[in-house]
OpenMM code with the backbone's topology and positions (N, CA, C; nanometers):
from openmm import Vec3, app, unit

residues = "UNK UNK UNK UNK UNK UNK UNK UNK UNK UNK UNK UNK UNK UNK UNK UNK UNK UNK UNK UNK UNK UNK UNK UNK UNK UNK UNK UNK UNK UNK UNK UNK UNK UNK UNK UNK UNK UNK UNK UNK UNK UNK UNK UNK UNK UNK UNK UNK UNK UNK UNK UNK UNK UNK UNK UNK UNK UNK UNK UNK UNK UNK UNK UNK UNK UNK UNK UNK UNK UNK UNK UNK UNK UNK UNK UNK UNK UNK UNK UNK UNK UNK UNK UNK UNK UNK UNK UNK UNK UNK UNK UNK UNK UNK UNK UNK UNK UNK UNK UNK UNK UNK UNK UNK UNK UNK UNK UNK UNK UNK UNK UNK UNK UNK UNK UNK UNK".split()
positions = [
    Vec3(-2.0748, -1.4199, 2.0937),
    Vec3(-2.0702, -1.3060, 2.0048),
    Vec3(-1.9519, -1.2192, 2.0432),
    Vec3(-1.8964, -1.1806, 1.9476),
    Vec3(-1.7461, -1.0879, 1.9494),
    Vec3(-1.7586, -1.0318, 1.8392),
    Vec3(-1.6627, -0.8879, 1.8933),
    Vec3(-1.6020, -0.7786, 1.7734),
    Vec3(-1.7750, -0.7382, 1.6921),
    Vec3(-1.7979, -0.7303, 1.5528),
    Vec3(-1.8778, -0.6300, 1.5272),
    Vec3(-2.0286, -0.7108, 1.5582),
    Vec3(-2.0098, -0.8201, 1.5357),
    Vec3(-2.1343, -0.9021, 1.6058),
    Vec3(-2.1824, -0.8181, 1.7442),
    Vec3(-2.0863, -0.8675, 1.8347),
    Vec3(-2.1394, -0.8180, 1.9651),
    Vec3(-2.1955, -0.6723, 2.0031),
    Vec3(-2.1086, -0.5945, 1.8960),
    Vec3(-2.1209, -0.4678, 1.9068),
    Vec3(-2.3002, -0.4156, 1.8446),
    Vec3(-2.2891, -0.4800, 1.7795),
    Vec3(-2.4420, -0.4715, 1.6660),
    Vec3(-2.5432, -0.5358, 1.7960),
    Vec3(-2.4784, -0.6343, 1.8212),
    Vec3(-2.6369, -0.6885, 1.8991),
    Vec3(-2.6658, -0.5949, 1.9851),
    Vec3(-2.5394, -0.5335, 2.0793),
    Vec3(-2.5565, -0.4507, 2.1902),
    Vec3(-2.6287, -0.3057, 2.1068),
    Vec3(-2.6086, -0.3015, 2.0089),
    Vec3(-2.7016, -0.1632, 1.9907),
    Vec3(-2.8434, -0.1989, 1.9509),
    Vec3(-2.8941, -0.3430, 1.8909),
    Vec3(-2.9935, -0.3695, 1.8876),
    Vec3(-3.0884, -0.4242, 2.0333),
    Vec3(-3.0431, -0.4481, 2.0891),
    Vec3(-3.0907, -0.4680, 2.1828),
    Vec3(-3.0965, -0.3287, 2.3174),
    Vec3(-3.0096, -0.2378, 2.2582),
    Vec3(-3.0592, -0.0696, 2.3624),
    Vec3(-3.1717, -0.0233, 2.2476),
    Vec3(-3.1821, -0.0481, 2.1521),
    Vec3(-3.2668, -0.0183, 2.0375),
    Vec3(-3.4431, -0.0297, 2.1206),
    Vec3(-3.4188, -0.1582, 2.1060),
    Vec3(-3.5423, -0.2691, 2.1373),
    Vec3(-3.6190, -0.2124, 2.2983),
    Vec3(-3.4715, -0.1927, 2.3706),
    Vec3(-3.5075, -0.1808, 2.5229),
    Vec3(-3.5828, 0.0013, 2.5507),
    Vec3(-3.5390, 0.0685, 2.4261),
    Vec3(-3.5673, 0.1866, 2.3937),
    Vec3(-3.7161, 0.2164, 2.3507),
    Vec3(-3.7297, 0.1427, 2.3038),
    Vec3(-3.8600, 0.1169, 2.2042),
    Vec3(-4.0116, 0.1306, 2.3208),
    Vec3(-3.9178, -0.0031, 2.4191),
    Vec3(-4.0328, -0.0369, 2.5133),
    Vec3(-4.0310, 0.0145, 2.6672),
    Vec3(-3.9289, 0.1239, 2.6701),
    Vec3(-3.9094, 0.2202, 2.8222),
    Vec3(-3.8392, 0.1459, 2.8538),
    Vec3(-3.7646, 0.0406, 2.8487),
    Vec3(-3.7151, -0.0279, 2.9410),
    Vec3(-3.5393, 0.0273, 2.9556),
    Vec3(-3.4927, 0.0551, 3.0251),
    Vec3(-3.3744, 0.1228, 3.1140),
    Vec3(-3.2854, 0.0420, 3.1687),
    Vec3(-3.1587, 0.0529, 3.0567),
    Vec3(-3.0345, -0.0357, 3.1048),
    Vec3(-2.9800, -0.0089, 3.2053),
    Vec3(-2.9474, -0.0704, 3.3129),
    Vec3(-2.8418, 0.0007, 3.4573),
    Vec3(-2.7228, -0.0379, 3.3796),
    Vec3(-2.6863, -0.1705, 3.3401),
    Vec3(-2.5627, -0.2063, 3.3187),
    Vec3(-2.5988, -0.3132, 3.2473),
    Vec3(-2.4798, -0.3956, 3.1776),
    Vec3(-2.5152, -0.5147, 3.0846),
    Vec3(-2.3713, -0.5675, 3.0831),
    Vec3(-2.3399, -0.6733, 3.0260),
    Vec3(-2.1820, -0.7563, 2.9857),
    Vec3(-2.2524, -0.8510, 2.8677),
    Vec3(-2.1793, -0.8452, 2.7546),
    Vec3(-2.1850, -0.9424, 2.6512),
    Vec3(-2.0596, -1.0468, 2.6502),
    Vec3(-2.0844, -1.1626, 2.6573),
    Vec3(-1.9950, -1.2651, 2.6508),
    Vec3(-2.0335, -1.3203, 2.5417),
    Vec3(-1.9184, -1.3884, 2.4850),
    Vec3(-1.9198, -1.4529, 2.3412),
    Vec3(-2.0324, -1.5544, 2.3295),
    Vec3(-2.0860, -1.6159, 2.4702),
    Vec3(-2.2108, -1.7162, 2.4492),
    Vec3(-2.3204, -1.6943, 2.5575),
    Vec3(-2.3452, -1.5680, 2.6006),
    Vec3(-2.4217, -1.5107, 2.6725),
    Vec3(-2.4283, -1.3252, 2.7059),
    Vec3(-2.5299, -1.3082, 2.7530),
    Vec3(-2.5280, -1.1710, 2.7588),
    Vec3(-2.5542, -1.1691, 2.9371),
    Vec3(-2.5258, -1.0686, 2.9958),
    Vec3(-2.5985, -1.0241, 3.1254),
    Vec3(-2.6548, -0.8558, 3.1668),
    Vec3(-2.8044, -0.8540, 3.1662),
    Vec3(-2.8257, -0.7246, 3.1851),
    Vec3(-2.8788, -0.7056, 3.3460),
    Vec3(-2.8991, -0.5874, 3.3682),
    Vec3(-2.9375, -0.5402, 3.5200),
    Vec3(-3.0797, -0.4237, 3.4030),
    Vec3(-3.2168, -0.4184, 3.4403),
    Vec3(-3.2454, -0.3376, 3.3550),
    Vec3(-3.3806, -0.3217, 3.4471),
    Vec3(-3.4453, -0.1966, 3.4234),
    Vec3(-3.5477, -0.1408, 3.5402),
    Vec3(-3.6617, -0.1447, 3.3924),
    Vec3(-3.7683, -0.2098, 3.4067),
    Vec3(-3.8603, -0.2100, 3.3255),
    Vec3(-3.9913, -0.1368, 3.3938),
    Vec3(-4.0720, -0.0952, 3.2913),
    Vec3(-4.2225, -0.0720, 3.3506),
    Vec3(-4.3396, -0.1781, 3.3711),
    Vec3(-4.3922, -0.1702, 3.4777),
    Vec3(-4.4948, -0.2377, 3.4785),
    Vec3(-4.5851, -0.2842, 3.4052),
    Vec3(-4.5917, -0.2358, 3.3013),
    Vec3(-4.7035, -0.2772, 3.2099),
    Vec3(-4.6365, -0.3767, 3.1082),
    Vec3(-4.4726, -0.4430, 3.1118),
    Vec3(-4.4274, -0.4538, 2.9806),
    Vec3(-4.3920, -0.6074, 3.1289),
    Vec3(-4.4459, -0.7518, 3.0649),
    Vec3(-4.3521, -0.8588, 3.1190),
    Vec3(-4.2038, -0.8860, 3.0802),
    Vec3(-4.1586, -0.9600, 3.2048),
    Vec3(-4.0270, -0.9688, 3.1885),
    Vec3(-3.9875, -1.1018, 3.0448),
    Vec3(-4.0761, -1.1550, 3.0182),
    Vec3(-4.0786, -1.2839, 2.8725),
    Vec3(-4.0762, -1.2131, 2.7928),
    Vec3(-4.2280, -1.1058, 2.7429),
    Vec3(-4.2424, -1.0448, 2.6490),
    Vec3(-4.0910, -0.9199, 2.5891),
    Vec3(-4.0352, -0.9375, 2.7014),
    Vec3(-3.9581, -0.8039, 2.6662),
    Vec3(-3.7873, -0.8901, 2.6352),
    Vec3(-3.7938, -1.0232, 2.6770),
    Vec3(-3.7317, -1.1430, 2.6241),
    Vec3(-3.7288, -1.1830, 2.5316),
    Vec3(-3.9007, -1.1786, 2.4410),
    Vec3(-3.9164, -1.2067, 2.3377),
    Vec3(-3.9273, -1.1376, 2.1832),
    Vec3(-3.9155, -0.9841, 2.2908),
    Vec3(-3.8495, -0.8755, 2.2085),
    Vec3(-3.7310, -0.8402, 2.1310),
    Vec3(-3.6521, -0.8670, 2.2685),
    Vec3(-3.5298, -0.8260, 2.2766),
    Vec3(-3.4499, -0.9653, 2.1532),
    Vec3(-3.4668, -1.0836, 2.2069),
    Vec3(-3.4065, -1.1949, 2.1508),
    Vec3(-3.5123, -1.1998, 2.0036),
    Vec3(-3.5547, -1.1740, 1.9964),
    Vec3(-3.6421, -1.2076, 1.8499),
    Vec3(-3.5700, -1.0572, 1.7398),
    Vec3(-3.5818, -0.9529, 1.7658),
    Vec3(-3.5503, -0.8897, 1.7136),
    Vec3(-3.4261, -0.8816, 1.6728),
    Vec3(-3.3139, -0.8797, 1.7504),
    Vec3(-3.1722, -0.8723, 1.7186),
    Vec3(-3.1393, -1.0164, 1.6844),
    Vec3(-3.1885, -1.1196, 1.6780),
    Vec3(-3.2082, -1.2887, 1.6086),
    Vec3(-3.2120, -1.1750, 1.4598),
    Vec3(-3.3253, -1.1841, 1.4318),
    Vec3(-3.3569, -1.1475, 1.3028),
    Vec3(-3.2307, -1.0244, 1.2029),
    Vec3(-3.2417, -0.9241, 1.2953),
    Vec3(-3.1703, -0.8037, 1.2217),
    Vec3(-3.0261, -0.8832, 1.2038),
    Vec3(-2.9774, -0.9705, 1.2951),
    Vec3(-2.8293, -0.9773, 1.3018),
    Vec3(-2.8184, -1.0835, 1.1949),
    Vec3(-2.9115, -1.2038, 1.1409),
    Vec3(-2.9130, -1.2426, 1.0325),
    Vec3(-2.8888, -1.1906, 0.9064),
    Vec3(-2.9918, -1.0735, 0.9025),
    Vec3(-3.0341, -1.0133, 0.7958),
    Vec3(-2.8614, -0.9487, 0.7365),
    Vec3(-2.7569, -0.8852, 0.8310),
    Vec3(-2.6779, -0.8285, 0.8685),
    Vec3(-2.5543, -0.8950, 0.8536),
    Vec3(-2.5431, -1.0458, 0.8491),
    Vec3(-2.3648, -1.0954, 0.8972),
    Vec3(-2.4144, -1.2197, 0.8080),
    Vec3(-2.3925, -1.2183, 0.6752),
    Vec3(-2.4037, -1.3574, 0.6615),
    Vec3(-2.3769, -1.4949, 0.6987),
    Vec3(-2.1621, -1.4492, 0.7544),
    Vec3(-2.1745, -1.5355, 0.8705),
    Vec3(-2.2487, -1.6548, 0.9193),
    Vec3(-2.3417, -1.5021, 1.0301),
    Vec3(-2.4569, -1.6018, 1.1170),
    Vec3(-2.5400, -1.6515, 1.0291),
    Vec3(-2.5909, -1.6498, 0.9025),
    Vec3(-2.6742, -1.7118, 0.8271),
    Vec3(-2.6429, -1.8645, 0.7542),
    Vec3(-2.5054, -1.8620, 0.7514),
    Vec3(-2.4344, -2.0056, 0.7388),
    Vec3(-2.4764, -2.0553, 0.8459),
    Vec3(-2.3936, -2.0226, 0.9763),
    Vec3(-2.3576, -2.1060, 1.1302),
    Vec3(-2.5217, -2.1384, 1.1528),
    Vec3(-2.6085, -2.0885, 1.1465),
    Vec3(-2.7587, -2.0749, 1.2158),
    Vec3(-2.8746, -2.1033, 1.1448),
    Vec3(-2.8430, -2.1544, 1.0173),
    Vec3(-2.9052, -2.2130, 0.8621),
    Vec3(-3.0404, -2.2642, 0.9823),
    Vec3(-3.1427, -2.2004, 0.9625),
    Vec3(-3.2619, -2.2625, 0.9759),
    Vec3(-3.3096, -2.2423, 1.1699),
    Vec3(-3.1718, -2.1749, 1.1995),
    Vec3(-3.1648, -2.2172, 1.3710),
    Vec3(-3.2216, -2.0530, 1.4503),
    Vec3(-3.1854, -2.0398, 1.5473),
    Vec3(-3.1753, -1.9358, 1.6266),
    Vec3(-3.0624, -1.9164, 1.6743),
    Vec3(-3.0371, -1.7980, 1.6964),
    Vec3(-2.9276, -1.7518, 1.7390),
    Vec3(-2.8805, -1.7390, 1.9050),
    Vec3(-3.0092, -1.6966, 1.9385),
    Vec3(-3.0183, -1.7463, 2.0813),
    Vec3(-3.1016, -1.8533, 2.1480),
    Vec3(-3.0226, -1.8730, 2.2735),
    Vec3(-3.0920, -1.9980, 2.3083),
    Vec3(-3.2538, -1.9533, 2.3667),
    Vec3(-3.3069, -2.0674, 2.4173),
    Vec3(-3.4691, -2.0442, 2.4287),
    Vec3(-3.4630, -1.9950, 2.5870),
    Vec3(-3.3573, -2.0547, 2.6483),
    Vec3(-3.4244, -1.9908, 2.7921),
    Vec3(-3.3172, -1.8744, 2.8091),
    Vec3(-3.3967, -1.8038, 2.9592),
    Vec3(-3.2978, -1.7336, 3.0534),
    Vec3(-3.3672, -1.7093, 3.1343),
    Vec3(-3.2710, -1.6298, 3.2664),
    Vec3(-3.3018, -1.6854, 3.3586),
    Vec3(-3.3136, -1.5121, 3.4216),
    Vec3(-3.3920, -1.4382, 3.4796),
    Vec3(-3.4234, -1.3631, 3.5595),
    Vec3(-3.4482, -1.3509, 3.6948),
    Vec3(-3.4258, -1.2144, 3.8007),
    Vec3(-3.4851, -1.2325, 3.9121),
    Vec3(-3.4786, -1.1239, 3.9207),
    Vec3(-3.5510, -1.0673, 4.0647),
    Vec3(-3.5996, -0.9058, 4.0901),
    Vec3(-3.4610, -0.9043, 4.2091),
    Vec3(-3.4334, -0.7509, 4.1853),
    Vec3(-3.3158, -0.7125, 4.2728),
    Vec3(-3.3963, -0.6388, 4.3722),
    Vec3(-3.3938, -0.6297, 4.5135),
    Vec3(-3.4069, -0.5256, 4.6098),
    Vec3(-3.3067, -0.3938, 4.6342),
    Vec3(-3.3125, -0.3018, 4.6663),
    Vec3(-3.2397, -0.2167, 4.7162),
    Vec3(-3.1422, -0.2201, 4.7581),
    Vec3(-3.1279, -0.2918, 4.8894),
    Vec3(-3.0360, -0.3636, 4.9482),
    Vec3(-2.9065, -0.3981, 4.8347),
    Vec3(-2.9060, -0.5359, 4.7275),
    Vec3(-2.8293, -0.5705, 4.6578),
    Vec3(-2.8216, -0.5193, 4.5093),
    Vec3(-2.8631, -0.4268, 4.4450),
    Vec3(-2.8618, -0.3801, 4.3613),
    Vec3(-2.7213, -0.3366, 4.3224),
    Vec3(-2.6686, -0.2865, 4.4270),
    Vec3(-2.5253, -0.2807, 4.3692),
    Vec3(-2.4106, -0.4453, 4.3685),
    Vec3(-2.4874, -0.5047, 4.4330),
    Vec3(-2.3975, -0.6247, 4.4404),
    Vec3(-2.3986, -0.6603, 4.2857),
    Vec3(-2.5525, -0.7032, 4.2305),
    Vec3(-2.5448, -0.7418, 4.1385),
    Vec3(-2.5071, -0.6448, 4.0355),
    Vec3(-2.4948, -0.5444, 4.0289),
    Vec3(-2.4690, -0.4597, 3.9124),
    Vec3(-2.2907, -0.4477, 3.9401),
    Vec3(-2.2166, -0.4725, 4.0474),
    Vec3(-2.0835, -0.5095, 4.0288),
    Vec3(-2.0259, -0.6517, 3.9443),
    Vec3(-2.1412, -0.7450, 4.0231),
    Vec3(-2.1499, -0.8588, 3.9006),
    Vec3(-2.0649, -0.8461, 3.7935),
    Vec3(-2.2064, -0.7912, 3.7596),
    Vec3(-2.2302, -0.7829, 3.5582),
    Vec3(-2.1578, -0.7265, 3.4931),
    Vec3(-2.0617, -0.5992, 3.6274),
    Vec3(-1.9539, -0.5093, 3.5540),
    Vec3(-1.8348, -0.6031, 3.5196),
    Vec3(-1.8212, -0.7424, 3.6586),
    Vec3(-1.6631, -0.7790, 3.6259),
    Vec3(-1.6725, -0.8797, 3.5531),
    Vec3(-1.7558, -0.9423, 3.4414),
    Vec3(-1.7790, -1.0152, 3.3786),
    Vec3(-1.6587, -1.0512, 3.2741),
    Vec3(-1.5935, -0.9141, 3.2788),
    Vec3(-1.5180, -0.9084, 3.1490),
    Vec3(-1.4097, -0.9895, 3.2013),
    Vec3(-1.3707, -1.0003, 3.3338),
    Vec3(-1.2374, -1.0677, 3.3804),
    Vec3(-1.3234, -1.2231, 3.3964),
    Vec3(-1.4023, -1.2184, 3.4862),
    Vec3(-1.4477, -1.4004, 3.4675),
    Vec3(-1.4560, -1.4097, 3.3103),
    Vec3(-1.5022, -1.3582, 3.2069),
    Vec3(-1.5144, -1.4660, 3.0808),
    Vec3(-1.3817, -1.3943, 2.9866),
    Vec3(-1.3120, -1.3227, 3.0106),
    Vec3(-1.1952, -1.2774, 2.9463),
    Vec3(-1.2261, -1.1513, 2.8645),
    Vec3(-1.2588, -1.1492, 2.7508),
    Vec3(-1.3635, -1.0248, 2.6723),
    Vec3(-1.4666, -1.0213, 2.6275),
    Vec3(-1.5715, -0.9924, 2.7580),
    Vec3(-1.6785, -0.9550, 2.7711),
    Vec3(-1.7005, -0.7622, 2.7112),
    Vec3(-1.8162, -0.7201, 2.6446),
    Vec3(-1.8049, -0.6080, 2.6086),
    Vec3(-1.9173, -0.5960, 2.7248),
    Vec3(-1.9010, -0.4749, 2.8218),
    Vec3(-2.0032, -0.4080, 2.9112),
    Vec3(-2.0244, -0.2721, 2.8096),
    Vec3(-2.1523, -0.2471, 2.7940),
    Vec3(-2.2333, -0.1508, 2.7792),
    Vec3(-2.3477, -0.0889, 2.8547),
    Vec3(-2.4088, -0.0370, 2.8797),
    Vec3(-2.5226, 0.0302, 2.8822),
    Vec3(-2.6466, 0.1216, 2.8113),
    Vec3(-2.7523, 0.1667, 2.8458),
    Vec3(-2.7978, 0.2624, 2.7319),
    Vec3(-2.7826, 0.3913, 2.6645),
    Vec3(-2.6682, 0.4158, 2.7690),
    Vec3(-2.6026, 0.5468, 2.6793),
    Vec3(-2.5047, 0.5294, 2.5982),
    Vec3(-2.5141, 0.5800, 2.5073),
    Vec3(-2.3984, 0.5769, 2.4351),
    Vec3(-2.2903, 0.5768, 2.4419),
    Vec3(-2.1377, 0.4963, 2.4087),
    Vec3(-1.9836, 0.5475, 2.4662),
    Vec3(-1.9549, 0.6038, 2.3509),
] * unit.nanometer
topology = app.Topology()
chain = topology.addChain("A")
for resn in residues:
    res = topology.addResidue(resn, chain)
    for name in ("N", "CA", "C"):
        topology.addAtom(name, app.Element.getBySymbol(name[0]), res)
């Protein structure tokens, strides 16, 4: 995903993460993946909020880019898995430097977060 695609998903998906408390530290969108760092509440699983996040902005971004309604005729937009893990204290900044330099490993990556730029 690039240019207004990417830009749309990234607001649907602070949308979504909004909805359900869940709190962006940091994020990188790459043209065939996303990466977030994000502090959720206990009561909300890390699938369900997977199946939020990717189901919802699937749908709206259809509804939205006809585009994707050619390329994705019948399909999904995202893939079925991903892959999570819990950060400690300790590395929290490791990984949230990660996710920041994403943009140089995949070239133009858009980093956002849940505030607004």
């Amino acid at each position: 995903m690039t240019g207004e695609i990417a830009r749309r998903a990234i607001e649907l998906i602070r949308e979504t993460c909004s909805i359900y408390y869940v709190e962006i530290l940091t994020g990188s969108m790459s043209p065939d993946h996303a990466h977030m760092l994000v502090s959720i509440p206990p009561s909300l699983s890390i699938s369900k909020l997977m199946q939020y996040t990717k189901g919802r902005s699937s749908r709206k971004l259809m509804q939205e880019f006809a585009s994707l309604r050619k390329r994705y005729w019948g399909q999904h937009i995202w893939g079925r898995g991903y892959f999570v893990t819990s950060v400690g204290e300790l590395n929290e900044q490791q990984v949230q430097t990660y996710i920041e330099t994403q943009e140089q490993h995949h070239g133009n990556a858009d980093n956002f977060s849940i505030s607004p730029h």
